[in-house]
C-alpha positions as CSV (number, residue, x, y, z in Angstrom):
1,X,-3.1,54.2,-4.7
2,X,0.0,56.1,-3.2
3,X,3.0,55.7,-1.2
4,X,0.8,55.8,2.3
5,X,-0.5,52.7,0.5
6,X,2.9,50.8,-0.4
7,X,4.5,51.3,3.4
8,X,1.5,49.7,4.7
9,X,2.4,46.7,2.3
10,X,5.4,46.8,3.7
11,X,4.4,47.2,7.4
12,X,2.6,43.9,6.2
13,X,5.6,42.3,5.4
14,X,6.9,43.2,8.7
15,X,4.3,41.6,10.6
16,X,2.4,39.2,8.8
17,X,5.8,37.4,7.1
18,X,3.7,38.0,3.3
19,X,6.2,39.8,0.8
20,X,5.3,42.9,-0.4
21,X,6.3,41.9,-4.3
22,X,3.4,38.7,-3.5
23,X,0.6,41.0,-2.4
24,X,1.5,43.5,-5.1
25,X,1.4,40.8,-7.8
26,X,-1.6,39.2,-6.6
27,X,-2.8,43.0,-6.4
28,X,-2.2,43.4,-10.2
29,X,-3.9,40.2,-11.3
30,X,-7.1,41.1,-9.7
31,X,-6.7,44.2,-11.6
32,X,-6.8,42.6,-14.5
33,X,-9.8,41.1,-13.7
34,X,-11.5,44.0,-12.7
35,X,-10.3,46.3,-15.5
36,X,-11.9,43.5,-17.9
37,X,-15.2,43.4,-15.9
38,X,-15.6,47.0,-14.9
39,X,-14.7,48.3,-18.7
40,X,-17.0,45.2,-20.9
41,X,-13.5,44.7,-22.6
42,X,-11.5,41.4,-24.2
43,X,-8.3,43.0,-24.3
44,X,-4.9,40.9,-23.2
45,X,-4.4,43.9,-20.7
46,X,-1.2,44.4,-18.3
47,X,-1.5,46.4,-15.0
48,X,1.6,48.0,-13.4
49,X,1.9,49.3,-9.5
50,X,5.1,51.7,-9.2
51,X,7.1,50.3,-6.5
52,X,8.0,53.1,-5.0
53,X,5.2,55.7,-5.9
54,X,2.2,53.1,-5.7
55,X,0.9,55.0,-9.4
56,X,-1.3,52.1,-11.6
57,X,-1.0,52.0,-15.2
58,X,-3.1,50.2,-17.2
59,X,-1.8,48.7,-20.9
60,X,-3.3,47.0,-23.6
61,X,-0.9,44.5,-25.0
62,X,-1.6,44.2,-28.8
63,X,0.1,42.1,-31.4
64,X,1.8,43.9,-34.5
65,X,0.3,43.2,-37.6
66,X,0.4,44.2,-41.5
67,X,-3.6,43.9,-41.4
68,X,-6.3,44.7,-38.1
69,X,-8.5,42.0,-38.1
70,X,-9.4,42.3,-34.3
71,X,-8.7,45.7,-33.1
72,X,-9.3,44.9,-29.4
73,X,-6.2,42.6,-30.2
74,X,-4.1,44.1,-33.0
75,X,-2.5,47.2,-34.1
76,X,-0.7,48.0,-37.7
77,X,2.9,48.5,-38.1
78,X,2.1,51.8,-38.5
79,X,-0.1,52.7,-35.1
80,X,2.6,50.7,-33.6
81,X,5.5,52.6,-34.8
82,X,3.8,55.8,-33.6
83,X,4.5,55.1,-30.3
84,X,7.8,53.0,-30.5
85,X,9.8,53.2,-33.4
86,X,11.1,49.7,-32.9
87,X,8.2,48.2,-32.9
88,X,8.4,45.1,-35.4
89,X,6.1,42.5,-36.9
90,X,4.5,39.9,-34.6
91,X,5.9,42.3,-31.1
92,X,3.3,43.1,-28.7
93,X,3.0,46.7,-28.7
94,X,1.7,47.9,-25.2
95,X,-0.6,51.2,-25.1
96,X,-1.8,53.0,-21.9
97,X,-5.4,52.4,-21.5
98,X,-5.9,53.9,-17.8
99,X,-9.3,55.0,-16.9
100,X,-9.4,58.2,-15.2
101,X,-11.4,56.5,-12.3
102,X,-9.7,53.2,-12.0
103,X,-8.1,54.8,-8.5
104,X,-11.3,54.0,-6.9
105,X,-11.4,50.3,-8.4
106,X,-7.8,49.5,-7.4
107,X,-8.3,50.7,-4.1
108,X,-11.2,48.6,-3.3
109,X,-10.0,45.5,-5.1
110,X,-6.3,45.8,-3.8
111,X,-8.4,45.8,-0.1
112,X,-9.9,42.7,-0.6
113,X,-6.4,41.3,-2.4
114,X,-5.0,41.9,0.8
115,X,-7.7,41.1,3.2
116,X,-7.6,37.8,1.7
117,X,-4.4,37.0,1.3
118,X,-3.4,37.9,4.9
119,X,-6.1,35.1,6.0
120,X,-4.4,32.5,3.8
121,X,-1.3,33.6,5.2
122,X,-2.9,33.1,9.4
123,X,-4.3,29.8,7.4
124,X,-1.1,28.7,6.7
125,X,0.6,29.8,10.1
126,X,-2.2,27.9,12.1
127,X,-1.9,24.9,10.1
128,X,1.5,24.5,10.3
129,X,1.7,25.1,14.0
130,X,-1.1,22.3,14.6
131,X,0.3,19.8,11.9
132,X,3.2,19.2,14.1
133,X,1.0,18.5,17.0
134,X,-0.8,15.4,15.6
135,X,-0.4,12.9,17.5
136,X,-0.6,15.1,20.8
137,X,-2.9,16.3,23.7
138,X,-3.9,20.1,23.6
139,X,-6.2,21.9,26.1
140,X,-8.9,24.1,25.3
141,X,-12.0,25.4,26.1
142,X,-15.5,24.2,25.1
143,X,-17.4,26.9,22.9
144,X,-20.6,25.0,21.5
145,X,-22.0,21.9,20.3
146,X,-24.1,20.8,17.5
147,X,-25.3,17.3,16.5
148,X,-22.2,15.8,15.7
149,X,-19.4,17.7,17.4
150,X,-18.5,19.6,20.4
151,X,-16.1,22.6,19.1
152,X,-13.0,23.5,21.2
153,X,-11.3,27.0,21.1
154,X,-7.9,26.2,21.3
155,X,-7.3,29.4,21.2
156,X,-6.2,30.7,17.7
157,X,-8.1,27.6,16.4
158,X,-11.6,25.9,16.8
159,X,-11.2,22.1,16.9
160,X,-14.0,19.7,16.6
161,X,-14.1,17.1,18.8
162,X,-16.9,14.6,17.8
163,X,-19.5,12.9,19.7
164,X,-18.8,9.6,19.1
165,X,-15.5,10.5,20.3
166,X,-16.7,11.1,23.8
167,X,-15.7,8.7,26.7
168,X,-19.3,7.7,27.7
169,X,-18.3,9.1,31.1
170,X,-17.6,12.6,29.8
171,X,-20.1,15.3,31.1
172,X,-19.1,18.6,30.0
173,X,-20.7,21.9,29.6
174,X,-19.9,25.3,27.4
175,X,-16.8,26.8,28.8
176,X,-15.4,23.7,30.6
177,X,-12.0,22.8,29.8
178,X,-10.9,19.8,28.4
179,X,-7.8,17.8,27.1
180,X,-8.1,16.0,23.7
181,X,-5.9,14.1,21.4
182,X,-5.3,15.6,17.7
183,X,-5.7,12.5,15.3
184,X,-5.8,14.8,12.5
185,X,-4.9,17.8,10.8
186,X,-6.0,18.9,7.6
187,X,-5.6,21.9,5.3
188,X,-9.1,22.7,3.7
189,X,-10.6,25.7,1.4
190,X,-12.3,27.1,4.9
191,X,-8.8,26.6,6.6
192,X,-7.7,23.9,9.2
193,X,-9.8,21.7,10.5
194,X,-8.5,19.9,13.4
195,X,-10.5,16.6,14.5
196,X,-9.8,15.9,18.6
197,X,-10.4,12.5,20.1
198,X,-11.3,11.2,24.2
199,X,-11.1,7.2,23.1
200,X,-8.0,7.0,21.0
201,X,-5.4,4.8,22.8
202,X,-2.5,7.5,21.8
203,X,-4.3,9.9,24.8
204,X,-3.6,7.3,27.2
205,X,-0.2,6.9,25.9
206,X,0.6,10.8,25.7
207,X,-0.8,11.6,28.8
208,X,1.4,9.1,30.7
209,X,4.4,10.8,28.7
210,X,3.7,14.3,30.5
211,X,3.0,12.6,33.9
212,X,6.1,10.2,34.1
213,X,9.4,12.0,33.9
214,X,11.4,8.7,33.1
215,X,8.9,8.0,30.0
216,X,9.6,11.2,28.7
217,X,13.1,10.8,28.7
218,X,13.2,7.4,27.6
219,X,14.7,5.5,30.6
220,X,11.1,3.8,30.5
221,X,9.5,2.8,27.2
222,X,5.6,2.4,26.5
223,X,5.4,-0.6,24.3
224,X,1.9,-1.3,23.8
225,X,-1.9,0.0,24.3
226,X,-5.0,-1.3,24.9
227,X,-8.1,0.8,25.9
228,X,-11.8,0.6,26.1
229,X,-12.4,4.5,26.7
230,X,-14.3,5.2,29.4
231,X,-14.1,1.5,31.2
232,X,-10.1,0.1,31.3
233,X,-6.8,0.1,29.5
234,X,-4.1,-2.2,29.8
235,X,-0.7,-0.3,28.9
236,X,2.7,-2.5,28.7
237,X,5.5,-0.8,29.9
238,X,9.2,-1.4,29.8
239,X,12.6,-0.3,31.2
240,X,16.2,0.2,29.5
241,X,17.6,0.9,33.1
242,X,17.2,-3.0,35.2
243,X,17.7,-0.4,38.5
244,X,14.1,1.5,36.9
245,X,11.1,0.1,38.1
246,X,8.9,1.1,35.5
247,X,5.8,-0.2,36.8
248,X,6.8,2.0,40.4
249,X,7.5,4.7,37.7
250,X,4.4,5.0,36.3
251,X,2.6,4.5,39.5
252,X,4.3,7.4,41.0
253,X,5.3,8.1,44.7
254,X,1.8,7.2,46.5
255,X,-0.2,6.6,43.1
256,X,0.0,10.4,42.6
257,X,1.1,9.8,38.7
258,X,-1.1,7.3,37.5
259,X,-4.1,8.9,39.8
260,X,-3.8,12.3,38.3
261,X,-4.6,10.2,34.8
262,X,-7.3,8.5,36.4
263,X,-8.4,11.1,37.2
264,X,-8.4,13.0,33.7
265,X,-10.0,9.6,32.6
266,X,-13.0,10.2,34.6
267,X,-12.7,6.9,36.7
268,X,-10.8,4.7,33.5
269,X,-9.4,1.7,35.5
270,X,-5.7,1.4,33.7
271,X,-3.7,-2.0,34.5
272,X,0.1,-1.5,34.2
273,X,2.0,-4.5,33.1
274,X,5.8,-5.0,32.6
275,X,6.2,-5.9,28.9
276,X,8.6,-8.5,28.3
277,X,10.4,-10.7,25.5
278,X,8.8,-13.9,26.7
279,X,5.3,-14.5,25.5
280,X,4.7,-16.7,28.3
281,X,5.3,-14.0,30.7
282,X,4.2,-10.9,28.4
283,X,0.5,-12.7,28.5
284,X,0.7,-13.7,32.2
285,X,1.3,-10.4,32.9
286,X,-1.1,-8.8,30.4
287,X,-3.9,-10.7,32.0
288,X,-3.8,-8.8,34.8
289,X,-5.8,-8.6,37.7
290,X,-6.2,-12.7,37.4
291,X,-3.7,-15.4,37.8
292,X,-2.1,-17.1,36.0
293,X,-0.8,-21.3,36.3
294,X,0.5,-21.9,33.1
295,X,0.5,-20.2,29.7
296,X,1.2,-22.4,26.4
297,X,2.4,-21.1,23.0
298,X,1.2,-22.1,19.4
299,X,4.1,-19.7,17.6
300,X,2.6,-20.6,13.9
301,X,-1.5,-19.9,15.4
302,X,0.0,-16.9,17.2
303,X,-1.5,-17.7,19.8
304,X,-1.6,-18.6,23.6
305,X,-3.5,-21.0,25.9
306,X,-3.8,-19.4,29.4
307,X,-4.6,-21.9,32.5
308,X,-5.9,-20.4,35.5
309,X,-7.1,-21.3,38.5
310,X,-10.9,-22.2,38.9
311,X,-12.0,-19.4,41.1
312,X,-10.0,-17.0,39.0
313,X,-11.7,-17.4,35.5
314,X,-14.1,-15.2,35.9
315,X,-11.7,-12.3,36.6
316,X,-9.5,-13.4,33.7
317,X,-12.2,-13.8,31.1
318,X,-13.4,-10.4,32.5
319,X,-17.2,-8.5,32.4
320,X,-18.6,-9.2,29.2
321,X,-14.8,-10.5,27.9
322,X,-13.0,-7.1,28.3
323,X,-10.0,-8.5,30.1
324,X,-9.4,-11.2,27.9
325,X,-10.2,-8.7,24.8
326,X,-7.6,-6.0,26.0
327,X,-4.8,-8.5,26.7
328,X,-5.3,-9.8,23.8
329,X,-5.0,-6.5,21.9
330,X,-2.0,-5.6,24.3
331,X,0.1,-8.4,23.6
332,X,-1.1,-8.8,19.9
333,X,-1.7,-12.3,20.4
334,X,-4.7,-14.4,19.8
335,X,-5.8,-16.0,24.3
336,X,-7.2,-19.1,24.7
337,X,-8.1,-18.9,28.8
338,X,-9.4,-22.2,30.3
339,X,-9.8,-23.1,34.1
340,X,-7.5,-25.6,36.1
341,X,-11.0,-28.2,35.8
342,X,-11.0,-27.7,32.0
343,X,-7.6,-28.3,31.4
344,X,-7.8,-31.2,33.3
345,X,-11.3,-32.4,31.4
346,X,-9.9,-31.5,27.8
347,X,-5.6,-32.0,28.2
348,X,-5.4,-34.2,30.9
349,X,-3.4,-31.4,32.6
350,X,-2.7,-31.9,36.4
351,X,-4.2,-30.2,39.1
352,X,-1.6,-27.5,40.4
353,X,-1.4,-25.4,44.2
354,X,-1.1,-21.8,44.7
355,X,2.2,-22.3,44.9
356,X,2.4,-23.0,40.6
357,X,1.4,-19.7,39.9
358,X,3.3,-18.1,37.7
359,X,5.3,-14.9,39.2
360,X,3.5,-11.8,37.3
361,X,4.6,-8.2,37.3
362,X,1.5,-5.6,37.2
363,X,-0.5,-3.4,38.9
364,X,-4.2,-3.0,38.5
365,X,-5.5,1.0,39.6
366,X,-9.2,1.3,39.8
């Protein structure tokens, strides 16, 4: 060790943010160790690095005593008072010990102190970068895929994006790139592992908050997301300005916004519904592309029996149920849909005309 050796420590400092007094501590612990290993010895032992010069000492720490019982761990008065007059019973009397070819151990082991400590210290830096990001969409580049995940360089980082996490319209290939959403974060012995998704609802969500300018500054407000990834969403939207359209605002001039996340969706067809404080019109709305005659509330069953017209239950209910499903998962209440003909069957309800359907405020982009 020399003073070459404690200005790189300190160019460390400078560029890796790790204080010099932590690496030279850290350095002097797994001295200890070595000393102890490399020398077949039990002694309490006490390393020093000279911060200035970089010289190690090595000292035996020994407890006074009238009688040695243990010499690896005592010394007499006596002994004791040969090297430091003030030595008294029960101090710890500290004797050189150095090996004349420690040099080469410290070097080595103060090399892999420092090596390691640096990569906890990038560890740290990475995962408290990405930590902050959960929750969000990052880009990044496909790098290899096993039988569970695909892995994504996101550049100082590889994420894992599992399988089952895949749209089942995504087709990608090493080196494509790809937007994901972080659901989580974590801090592990092998250092942060960072778990992407394609189907969470909160890409939908995020992705509307980089492509609509009035979302991101709050003049329009998502309230509510439903997706089936890969097939449709439903997404309820709202706006604190009544001269904001947000429907028009997420639609963009032309369709350009919401067909640039279509797009990113591979084909995901994404109704966009005006959210509102009424649950007769939130659910009208919310069952979007059908119509709607007449919605009825049960507030204590939470939930909401939808009339539509004959020709229109189909589209209501939905392929396989989905647009009932997602409306009902939008709105977060339970949806009852029944034709005109069964309402009439089962309540007794009159037949209605085109004209008693209810006003409903959504757009359906395929």
């Amino acid at each position: 060790m020399s003073m070459e050796f404690i200005e790189a420590l300190s160019e460390i400092e400078r560029e890796k943010g790790i204080t010099k007094d932590v690496l030279l501590e850290a350095i002097e612990a797994a001295l200890i160790s070595s000393y102890k290993r490399n020398f077949n010895t039990a002694q309490n032992v006490r390393v020093d690095i000279n911060r200035t010069t970089g010289v190690i000492k090595v000292y035996a720490r020994k407890t006074v005593v009238e009688e040695v019982l243990d010499p690896r761990l005592e010394i007499s008065v006596e002994a004791a008072r040969s090297i430091n007059p003030h030595y008294q019973l029960e101090d710890i009397a500290e004797i050189e010990v150095t090996p004349r070819d420690f040099g080469r151990i410290a070097a080595q082991t103060a090399k892999q102190v420092v090596t390691q400590r640096i990569r906890e210290a990038e560890r740290g830096l990475i995962y408290n970068a990405y930590v902050d990001k959960e929750q969000d969409i990052v880009t990044g580049i496909i790098q290899r895929q096993d039988l569970r995940n695909l892995y994504i360089d996101l550049g100082k980082v590889e994420a894992a994006l599992p399988l089952t996490e895949l749209m089942p319209t995504d087709k990608f290939k090493q080196g494509d790139r790809v937007k994901s959403y972080i659901t989580k974060v974590e801090n592990t012995s092998k250092g942060p592992q960072i778990i992407l998704s394609r189907t969470h609802p909160g890409l939908l969500k995020r992705l509307f908050e980089l492509e609509v300018p009035e979302i991101f500054d709050g003049t329009v407000e998502i309230r509510s997301v439903a997706r089936e990834a890969g097939f449709r969403s439903k997404i309820a939207v709202y706006s604190r300005n009544e001269e904001v359209d947000p429907i028009g605002s997420c639609v963009g001039p032309k369709g350009i916004r919401v067909q640039t996340i279509v797009t990113e969706l591979k084909g995901e067809k994404i109704d966009i519904v005006r959210w509102s404080e009424s649950v007769e019109e939130y659910v009208a709305n919310a069952l979007s592309p059908s119509k709607v005659l007449e919605v009825i509330v049960f507030e204590n069953e939470k939930m909401a029996r939808v009339i539509v017209p004959d020709y229109q239950l189909s589209l209501a209910i939905g392929i396989k149920g989905q647009n009932a499903r997602l409306a009902a998962k939008l709105t977060g209440w339970k949806i009852d849909i029944k034709s005109e003909t069964q309402a009439e069957q089962e309540y007794g309800r009159p037949k209605t005309t085109n004209a008693d359907v209810m006003h409903q405020d959504s757009v359906s982009i395929d």
